[in-house]
C-alpha positions in Angstrom: -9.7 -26.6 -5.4 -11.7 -26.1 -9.3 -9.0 -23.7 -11.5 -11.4 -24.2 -13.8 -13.1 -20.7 -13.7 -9.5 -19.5 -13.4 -8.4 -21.5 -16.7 -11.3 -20.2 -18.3 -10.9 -16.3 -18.1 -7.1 -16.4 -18.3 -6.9 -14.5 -21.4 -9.5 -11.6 -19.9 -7.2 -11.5 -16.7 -4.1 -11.4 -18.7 -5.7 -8.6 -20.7 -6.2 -6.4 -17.6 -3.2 -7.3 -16.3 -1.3 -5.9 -19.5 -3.9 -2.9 -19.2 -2.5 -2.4 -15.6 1.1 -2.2 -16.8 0.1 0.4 -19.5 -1.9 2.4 -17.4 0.6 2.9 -14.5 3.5 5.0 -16.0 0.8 6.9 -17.4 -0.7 7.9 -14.0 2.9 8.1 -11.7 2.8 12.2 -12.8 -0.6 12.9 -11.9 0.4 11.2 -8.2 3.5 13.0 -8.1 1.7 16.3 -9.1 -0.9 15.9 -5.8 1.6 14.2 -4.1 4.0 17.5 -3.8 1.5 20.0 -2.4 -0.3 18.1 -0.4 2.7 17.1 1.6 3.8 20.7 2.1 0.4 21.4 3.4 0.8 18.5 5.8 4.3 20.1 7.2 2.9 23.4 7.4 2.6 25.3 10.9 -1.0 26.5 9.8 -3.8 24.6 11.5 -6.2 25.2 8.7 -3.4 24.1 5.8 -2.9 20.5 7.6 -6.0 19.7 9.0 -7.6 18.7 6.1 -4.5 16.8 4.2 -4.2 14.8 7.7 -8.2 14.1 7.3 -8.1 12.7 3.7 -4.7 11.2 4.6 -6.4 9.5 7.3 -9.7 8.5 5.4 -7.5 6.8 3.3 -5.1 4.9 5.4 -7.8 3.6 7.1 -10.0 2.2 5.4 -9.5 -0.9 3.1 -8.8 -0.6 -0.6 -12.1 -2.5 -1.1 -14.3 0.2 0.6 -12.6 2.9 -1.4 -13.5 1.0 -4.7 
């Protein structure tokens, strides 16, 4: 196996890997803020409330990170 290419950008991955840790506290209240209501909507008796939340919740699960990229 050539680590090379790896050896090489090392400093641009360790940059986005220190960008990743910055940027993740910084987005947990935004998810917690859509997280909340849609989940309420998903319990909900009313058809037209959790149909939707169950389709995006769906969409999501089931396709691969990649494709949602």
């Amino acid at each position: 196996m050539d680590f090379e290419p790896v050896i090489e950008n090392l400093p641009r991955l360790l940059s986005g890997f220190v960008l990743t840790l910055e940027l993740t506290p910084l987005r947990w209240p935004a998810a917690w803020c859509s997280l909340f209501p849609l989940a309420l909507l998903r319990v909900s008796r009313n058809s037209v409330l959790w149909v939707p939340v169950y389709g995006y919740i769906f969409l999501f699960r089931g396709t691969p990170l990649l494709i949602q990229i």
